[in-house]
N, C-alpha and C positions, 0 to 999 in steps of 0.2 A: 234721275241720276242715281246710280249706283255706288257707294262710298266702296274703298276695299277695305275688307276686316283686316286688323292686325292683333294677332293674338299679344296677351298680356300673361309673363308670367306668374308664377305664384310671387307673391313677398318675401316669401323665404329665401327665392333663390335669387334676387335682388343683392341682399347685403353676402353672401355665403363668396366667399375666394373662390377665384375660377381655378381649376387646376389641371387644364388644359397643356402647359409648358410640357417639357419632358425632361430628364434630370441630366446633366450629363460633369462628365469629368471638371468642367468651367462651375461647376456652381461649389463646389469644395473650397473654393476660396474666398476672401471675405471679396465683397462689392467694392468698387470706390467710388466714391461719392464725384458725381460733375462738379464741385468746387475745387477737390484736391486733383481732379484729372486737368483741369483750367491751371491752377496754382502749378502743376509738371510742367506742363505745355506752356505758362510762360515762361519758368526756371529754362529749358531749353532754349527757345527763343532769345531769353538772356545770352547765354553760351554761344547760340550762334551769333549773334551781335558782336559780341567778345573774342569769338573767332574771323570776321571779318576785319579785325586787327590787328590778326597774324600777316606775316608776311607770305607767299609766294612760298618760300622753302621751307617755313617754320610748319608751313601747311602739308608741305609734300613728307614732311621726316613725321606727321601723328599716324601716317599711311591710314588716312581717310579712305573709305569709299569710293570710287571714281566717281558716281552721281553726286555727293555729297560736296566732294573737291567739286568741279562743276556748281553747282549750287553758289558755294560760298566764292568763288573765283567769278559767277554773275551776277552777286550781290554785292560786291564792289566797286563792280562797272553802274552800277544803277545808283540815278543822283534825284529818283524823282522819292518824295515821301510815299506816297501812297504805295507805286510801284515797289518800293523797298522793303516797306510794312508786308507786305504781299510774297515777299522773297523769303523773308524772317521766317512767317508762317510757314513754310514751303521746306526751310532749312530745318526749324523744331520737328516737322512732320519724318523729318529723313531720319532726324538725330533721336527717335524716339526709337527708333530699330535696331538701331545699335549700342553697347555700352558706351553711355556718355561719361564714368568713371576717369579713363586717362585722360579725356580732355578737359577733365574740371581738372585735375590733376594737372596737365600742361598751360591752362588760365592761372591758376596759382603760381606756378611756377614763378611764368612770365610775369604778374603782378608784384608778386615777391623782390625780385629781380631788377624792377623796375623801383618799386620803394626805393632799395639798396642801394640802387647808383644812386637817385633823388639823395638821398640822406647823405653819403660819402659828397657829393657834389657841394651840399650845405656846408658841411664841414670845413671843405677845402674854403670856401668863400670867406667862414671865421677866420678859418685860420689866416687866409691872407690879409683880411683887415685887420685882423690883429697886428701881423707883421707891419703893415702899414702903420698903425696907430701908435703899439709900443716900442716898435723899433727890437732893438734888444736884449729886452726886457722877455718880451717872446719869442727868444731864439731857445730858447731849452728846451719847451712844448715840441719845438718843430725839429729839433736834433734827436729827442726820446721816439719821436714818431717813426722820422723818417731817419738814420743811423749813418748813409752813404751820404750826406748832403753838403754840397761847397755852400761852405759856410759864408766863402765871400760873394760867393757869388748872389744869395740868399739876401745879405744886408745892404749890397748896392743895389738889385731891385725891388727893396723895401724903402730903401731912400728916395729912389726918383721914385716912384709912385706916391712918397708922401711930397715930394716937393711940385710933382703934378698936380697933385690933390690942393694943395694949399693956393697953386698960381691959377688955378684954374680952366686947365690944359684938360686936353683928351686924356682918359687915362691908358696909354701905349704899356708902361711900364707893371700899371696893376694887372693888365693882363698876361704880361709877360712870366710876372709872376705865381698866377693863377697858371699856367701853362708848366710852369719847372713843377710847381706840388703836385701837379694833376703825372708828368712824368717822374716825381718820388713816389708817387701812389703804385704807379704803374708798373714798378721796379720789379725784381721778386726779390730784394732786400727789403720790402713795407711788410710790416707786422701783422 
């Protein structure tokens, strides 16, 4: 039986860099490393997540892509994990084609926007336990605030809601009043 020869190079050209490639326009730029292309590729994934939380029109006015809109209009009909994970994927791969710029910018926004009411919302809630609690004591806070405000109307649903609160009734009234701040808020006389 016959073995086949295989030739053996020298040693030398063992460890020597092959330099077989060929140069072109793409290597003038620096490389990116597979961690920070992973670390992009989930940052997008993120965004399209965050974009499945857009609405229907909130979606149509970033004037997305039509395969994109597609994309993210099938990935909120999908309720299975895996299947969704798989959709994600699929939406980072789109959004890598496009500048994803205004829609970080439109994420912001909407987060922003979203704190904002959160926060205003708290407020009103102080404010109305307060009324509750102080009575009249904390009617200045809410005259400085709110300028246009019946004022009678203000201390009679601060009373029943504190004589709800005491008997231990539903509170009708505390919401009622949480309902008048929320239309002082709403005014274009609020600050």
């Amino acid at each position: 039986m016959i073995l086949p020869v295989t030739l053996v190079a020298d040693k030398s050209d063992i460890n020597r860099p092959q330099d077989t490639m060929q140069q072109t326009e793409a290597d003038d730029q620096p490389e990116i490393s597979k961690s920070q292309r992973k670390r992009a590729m989930d940052e997008l994934k993120k965004l399209g997540m965050e974009l499945l939380d857009f609405s229907d029109d909130a979606l149509r006015q970033l004037q997305l892509p039509e395969t994109l809109l597609e994309a993210i209009c099938t990935g909120k009909r999908i309720t299975s994990n895996n299947a969704r994970k798989r959709q994600l994927q699929y939406i980072g791969k789109l959004l890598k084609d496009i500048d994803a710029t205004p829609l970080h910018e439109a994420v912001d926004a909407r987060n922003h926007q979203h704190d904002s009411h959160t926060r205003e919302f708290h407020q009103l809630e102080e404010l109305r336990d307060k009324l509750i609690l102080d009575g009249e004591r904390a009617l200045p806070a809410v005259l400085a605030l709110f300028p246009g405000t019946d004022r009678q109307r203000l201390l009679k649903l601060s009373r029943q809601a504190r004589r709800e609160r005491e008997s231990g009734q539903p509170p009708r009234a505390s919401r009622l009043l949480f309902r008048y701040l929320r239309e002082l808020q709403e005014s274009p006389d609020y600050l």
